[in-house]
C-alpha positions in Angstrom: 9.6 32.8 18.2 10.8 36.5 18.4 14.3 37.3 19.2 15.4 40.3 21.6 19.0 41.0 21.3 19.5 44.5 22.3 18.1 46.2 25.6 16.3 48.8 23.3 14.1 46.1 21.5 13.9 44.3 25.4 12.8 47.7 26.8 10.2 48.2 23.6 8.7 45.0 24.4 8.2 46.1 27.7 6.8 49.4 27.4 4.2 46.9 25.4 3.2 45.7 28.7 3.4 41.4 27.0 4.1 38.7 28.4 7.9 36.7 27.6 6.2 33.9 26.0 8.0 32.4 22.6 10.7 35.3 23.6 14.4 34.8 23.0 16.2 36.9 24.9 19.9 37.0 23.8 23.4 38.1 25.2 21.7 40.8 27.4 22.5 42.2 30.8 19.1 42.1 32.5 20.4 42.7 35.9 19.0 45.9 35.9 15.4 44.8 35.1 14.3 42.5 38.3 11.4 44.2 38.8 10.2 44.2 35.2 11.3 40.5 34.6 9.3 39.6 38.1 5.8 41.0 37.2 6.2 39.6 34.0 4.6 35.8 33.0 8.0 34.2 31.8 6.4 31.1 30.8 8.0 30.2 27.6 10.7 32.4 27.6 14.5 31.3 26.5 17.3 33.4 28.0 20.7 32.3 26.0 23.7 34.0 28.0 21.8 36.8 29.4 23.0 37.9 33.1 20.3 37.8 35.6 20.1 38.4 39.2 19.3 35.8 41.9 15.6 37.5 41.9 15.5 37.2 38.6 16.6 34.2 37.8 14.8 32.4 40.6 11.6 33.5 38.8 12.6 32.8 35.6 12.7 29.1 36.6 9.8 29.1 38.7 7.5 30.4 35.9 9.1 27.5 33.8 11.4 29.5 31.4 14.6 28.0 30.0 17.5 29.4 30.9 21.1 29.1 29.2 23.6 30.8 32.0 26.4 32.7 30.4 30.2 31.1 30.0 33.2 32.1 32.0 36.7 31.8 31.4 36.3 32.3 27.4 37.9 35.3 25.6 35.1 35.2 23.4 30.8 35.2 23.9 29.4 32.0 23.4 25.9 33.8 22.9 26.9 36.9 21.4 24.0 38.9 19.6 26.0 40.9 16.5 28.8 40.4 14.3 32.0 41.4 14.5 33.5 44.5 13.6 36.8 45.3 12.8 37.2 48.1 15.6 36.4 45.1 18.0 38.2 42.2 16.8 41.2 45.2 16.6 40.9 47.0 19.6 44.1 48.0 21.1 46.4 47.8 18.0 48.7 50.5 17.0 50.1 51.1 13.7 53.0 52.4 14.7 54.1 48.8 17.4 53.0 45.9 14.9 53.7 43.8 18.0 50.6 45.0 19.8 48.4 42.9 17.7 49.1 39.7 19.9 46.8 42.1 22.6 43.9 42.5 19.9 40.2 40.6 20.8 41.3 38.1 17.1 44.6 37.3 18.5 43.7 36.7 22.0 41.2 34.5 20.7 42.9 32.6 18.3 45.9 31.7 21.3 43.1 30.7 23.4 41.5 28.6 20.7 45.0 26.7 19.7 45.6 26.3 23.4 42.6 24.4 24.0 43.5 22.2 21.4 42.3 24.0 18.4 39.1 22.1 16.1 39.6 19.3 19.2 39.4 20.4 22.2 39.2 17.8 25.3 36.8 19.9 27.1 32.9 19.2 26.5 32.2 22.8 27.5 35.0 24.3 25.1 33.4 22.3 22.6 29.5 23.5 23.4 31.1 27.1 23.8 32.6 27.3 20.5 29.5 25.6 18.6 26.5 28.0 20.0 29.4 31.0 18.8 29.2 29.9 15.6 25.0 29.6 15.8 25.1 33.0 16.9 27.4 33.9 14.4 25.1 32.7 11.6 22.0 34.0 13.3 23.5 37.2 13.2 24.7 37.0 9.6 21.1 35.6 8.7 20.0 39.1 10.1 22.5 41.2 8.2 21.0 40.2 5.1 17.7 40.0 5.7 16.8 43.7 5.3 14.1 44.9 4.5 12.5 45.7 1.1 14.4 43.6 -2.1 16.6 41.0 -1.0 20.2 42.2 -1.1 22.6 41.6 -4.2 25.1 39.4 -2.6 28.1 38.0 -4.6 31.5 36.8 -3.8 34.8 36.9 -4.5 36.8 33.8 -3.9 41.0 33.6 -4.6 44.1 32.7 -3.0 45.5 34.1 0.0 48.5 34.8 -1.1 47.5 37.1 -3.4 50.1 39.9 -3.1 49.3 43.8 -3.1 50.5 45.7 -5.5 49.9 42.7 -8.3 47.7 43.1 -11.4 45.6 40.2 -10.3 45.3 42.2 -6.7 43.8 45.4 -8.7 42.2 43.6 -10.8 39.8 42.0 -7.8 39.4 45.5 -5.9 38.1 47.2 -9.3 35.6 44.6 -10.1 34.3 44.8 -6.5 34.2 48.4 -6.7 32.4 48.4 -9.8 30.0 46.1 -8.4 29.4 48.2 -5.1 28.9 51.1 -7.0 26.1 48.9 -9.1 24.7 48.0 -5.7 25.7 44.6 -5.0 26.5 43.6 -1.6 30.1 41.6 -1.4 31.3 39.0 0.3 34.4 36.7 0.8 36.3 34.4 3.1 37.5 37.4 4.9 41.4 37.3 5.2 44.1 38.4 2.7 45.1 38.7 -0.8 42.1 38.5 -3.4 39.6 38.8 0.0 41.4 41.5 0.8 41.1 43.6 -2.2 37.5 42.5 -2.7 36.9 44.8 0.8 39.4 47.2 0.0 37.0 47.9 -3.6 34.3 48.4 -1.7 35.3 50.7 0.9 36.8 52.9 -2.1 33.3 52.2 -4.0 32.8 56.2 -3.3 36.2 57.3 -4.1 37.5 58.6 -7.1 40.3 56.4 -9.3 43.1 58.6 -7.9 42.1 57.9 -4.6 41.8 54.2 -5.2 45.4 54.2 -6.5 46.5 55.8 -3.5 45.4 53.7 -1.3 46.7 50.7 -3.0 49.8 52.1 -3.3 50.4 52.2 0.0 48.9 48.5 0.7 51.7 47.5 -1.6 54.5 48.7 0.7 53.4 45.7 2.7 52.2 43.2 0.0 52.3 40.1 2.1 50.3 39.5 5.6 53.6 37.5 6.7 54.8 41.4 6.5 55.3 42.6 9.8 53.6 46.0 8.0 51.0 44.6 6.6 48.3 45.2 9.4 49.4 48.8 9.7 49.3 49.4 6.5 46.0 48.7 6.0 45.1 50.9 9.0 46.9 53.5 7.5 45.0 53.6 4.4 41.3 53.4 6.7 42.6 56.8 8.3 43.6 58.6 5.5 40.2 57.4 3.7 37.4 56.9 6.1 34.7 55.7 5.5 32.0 58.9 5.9 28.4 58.6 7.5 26.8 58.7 4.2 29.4 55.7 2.9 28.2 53.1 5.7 25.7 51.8 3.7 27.0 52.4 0.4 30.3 50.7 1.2 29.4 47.7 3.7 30.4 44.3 3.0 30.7 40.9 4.7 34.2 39.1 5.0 33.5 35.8 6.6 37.1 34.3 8.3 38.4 31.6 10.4 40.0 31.0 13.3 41.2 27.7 11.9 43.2 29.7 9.4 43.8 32.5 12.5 47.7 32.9 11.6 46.0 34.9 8.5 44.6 37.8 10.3 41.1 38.9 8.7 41.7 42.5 6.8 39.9 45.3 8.2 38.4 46.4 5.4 35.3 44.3 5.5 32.5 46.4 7.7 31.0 43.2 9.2 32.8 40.6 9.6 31.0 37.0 11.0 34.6 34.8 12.2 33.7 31.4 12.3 35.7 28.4 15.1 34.5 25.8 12.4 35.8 26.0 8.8 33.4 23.6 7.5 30.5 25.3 8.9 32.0 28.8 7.4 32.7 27.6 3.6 29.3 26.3 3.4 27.6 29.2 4.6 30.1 31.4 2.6 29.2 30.0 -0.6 24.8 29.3 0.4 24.4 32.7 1.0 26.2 34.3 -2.5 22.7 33.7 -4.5 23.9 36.5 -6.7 27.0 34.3 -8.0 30.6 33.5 -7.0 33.6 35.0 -9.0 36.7 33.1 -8.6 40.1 34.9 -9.2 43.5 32.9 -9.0 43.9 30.9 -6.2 44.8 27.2 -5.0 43.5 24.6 -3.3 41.3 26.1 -1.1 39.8 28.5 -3.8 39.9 24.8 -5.8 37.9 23.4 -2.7 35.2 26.3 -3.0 34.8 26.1 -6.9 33.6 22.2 -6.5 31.8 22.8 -3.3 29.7 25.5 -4.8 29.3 22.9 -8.4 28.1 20.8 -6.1 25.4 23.1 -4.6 24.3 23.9 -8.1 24.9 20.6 -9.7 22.1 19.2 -7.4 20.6 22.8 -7.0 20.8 21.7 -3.2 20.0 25.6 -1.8 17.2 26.3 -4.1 18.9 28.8 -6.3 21.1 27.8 -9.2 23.6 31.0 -9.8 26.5 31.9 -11.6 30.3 31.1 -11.3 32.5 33.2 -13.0 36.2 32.4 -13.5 38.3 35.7 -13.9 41.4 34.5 -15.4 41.6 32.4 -18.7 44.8 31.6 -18.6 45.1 30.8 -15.2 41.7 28.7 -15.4 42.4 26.5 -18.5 46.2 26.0 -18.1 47.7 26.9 -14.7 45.0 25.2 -12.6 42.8 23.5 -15.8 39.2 23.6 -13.5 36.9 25.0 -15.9 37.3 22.6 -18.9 36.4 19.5 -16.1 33.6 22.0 -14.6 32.2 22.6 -17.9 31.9 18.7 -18.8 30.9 18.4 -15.5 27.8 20.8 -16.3 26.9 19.3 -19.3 23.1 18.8 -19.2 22.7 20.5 -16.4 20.9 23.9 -15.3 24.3 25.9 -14.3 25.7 25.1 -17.5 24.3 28.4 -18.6 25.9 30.5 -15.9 29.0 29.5 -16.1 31.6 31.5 -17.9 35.4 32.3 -18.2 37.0 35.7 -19.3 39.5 38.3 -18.5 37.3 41.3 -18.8 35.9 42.9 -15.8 32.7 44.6 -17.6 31.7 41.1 -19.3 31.8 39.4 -15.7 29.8 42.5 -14.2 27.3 42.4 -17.3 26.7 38.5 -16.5 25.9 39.3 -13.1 23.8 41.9 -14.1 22.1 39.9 -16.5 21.4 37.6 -14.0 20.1 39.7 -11.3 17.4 40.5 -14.0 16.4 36.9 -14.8 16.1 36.8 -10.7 14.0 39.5 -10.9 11.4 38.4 -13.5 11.1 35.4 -12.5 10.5 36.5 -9.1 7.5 38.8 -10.8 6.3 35.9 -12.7 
C-alpha cells in the first residue's frame, strides 16, 4: 500500500485523477477536500487520524474505506506523520527563564504521560493512543533512513547519562562523532544527555573548525549536568551562536532516539530529528536494529550495560540479518571498571561477531574499523 502523509503528496495524487484504493492517508486535515474525496472511488482506502468533514466522511464509509478518527484530549498525535524536531518538542522555551520549559510540547507531554499512570495507564484508549504514536514514530524513522540511492551509514554512540560536559570522556565522544560525520556516517543515539549529547553536539559542529568546536563546548561546560537548572539554556545558547546553515542540514543531521519513560532527562537539542518513543523497550530495540554500521559504546552503566548485551544478542544469533561491529572506547574502563568486554569476548568465541569486536582508546583506530567495515558491506553487497 502507498502512504500519503503530507497534503502535497495527497494533492499530487489527485491531480493524477486515481482512485484511493491501497491508499493510506495519514495525520492530514482533509476538510478542505470534500469535493475531491466525494468523486473519488474510496474503496480500500485507510484514513489514520485524518480530519474529515461529515460529507466526507459519510462517503468514506459508504464506499467501504476504513477509517481511524483522530484522538482528543492528548497533548500529543496519536497518528502523527513526521518526527520530532527540536524546535517543536521546544517551542516556547526561553534561555533566559529556565522555568519555561515546564510550558515546552516534551514537558507537557511527559506530565500528561506520568499523570495517566505512566508505562500503565488504566485507560484502554490512553493505552491504544500511546501504542499507534510509537508505530508512527517508527514509520517515520523507517522513512528517514530510507533515502534514496546507497543506504545511509548509520552508527551509534551508546554511554552513560551522566556523562558531564566539560570531561575528557565528554570530548572525546563529540570528536569521534564529528570525525565520523565529516566521513559521512549518519549518527545516532538514545537521545538525552551526557555521551548522547556530545555524539549530537559532534555532529552539528561536523562543519566547524576545532576552535569553534572548543567554543562551543566550553560553554556546554558552564552547565555540565542536565540536573543544572542551565543546562537547557546552555545548549540553546551554543545553537544560536553556531547555527546550523542551509548547506549544513544535510551534512550535519542526526537521529537521537529518547524516552518519555526516562522524560526527567530532557532529550538535547542538538539531534536534528529526533523519534521520542512512550515505550522504552520498543525504543532500545529499534535504537540498536537500525545501527547496521556498528555501535560504539563509551563509559556508561547499566543501561549502556543493558544495550551492550542486547545488541550481543542481536549478533550472537544474527537475529536482524546483519552482523556488525561493537566498539568499546575505553580500555580501562571496559576491562576493569565495568569488566564487559573480557565476558563479551568469551561470549563470541566461535561466533561471527567475534571479528568485529574490538577495545581501544584511540579515536582514529575505532573510525578505521568502521571504515573497514563499511567496505566489507560494500563488496559484499557487489558480490
Amino acid at each position: 500500500m502507498t502512504e500519503l502523509d503530507t497534503l502535497d503528496a495527497f494533492e499530487r495524487h489527485l491531480r493524477g485523477g486515481v482512485s484511493l484504493a491501497n491508499i493510506i492517508l495519514q495525520g492530514l486535515d482533509l476538510r478542505g477536500y470534500t469535493r475531491q474525496l466525494s468523486a473519488l472511488p474510496l474503496a480500500g482506502a485507510i484514513f489514520l487520524g485524518c480530519q474529515l468533514e461529515k460529507e466526507a466522511l459519510q462517503a468514506a464509509i459508504s464506499h467501504g474505506a476504513m477509517v481511524f478518527p483522530p484522538f482528543t484530549g492528548l497533548p500529543y498525535v496519536p497518528y502523527r506523520n513526521r518526527l520530532y524536531t527540536p524546535e517543536e518538542l521546544y517551542a516556547g522555551f526561553e534561555p533566559a527563564r529556565p522555568e519555561t520549559y515546564a510550558q515546552t510540547l516534551d514537558a507537557r507531554i511527559y506530565a500528561h504521560w506520568t499523570e495517566r499512570g505512566r508505562a500503565n495507564p488504566p485507560s484502554l484508549l490512553e493505552t491504544l493512543g500511546q501504542r499507534l504514536h510509537d508505530h508512527a514514530i517508527t514509520d517515520a524513522m523507517e522513512e528517514l533512513l530510507a533515502v534514496e540511492g546507497p543506504p545511509r551509514k548509520v552508527v551509534a554512540i551508546m554511554g552513560g547519562h551522566s556523562m558531564r560536559r566539560g570531561e575528557a570522556d565528554y570530548r572525546t565522544v563529540a570528536v569521534l562523532a564529528r570525525e565520523l560525520t565529516r566521513r559521512g556516517f549518519f549518527m545516532v543515539s538514545g537521545g538525552g544527555p551526557g555521551a548522547m549529547e556530545a555524539t549530537h553536539v559532534g555532529a552539528w559542529f561536523a562543519r566547524r573548525t576545532e576552535a569553534e568546536l572548543a567554543q562551543g563546548l566550553a560553554v556546554l561546560a558552564q552547565a555540565p549536568s542536565y540536573t543544572d537548572r542551565e543546562w537547557l539554556a546552555r545548549a540553546f545558547e551554543v545553537r544560536a551562536a553556531f547555527p546550523l546553515r542551509d548547506e549544513d542540514l544535510l551534512a550535519c543531521a542526526s537521529l537521537g532516539i529518547p524516552t518519555w519513560h526516562y522524560g526527567h532527562e530532557p532529550p538535547n537539542p542538538f539531534a536534528t530529528h529526533i523519534a521520542k518513543y512512550f515505550a522504552n523497550s520498543v525504543r532500545e530495540d529499534g535504537l540498536l536494529t537500525i545501527a547496521k554500521g556498528g555501535i560504539v559504546y563509551s563509559p556508561g552503566s547499566a543501561g549502556t550495560i543493558q544495550e551492550v548485551f542486547q545488541d550481543a544478542c542481536q549478533n550472537h544469533y544474527n537475529s536482524v540479518g546483519v552482523i556488525s561491529p561493537m566498539i568499546f572506547l575505553g580500555r580501562e574502563f571496559w576491562t576493569r571498571t565495568r569488566p564487559v568486554y573480557p565476558l563479551l569476548a568469551q561470549l563470541a568465541q566461535g561466533y561471527a561477531y567475534a571479528r568485529y569486536l574490538r577495545i581501544t582508546d584511540d579515536v582514529e583506530e575505532i573510525i578505521q574499523a568502521l571504515e573497514a567495515y563499511e567496505r566489507e558491506r560494500a563488496e559484499g553487497t557487489k558480490t
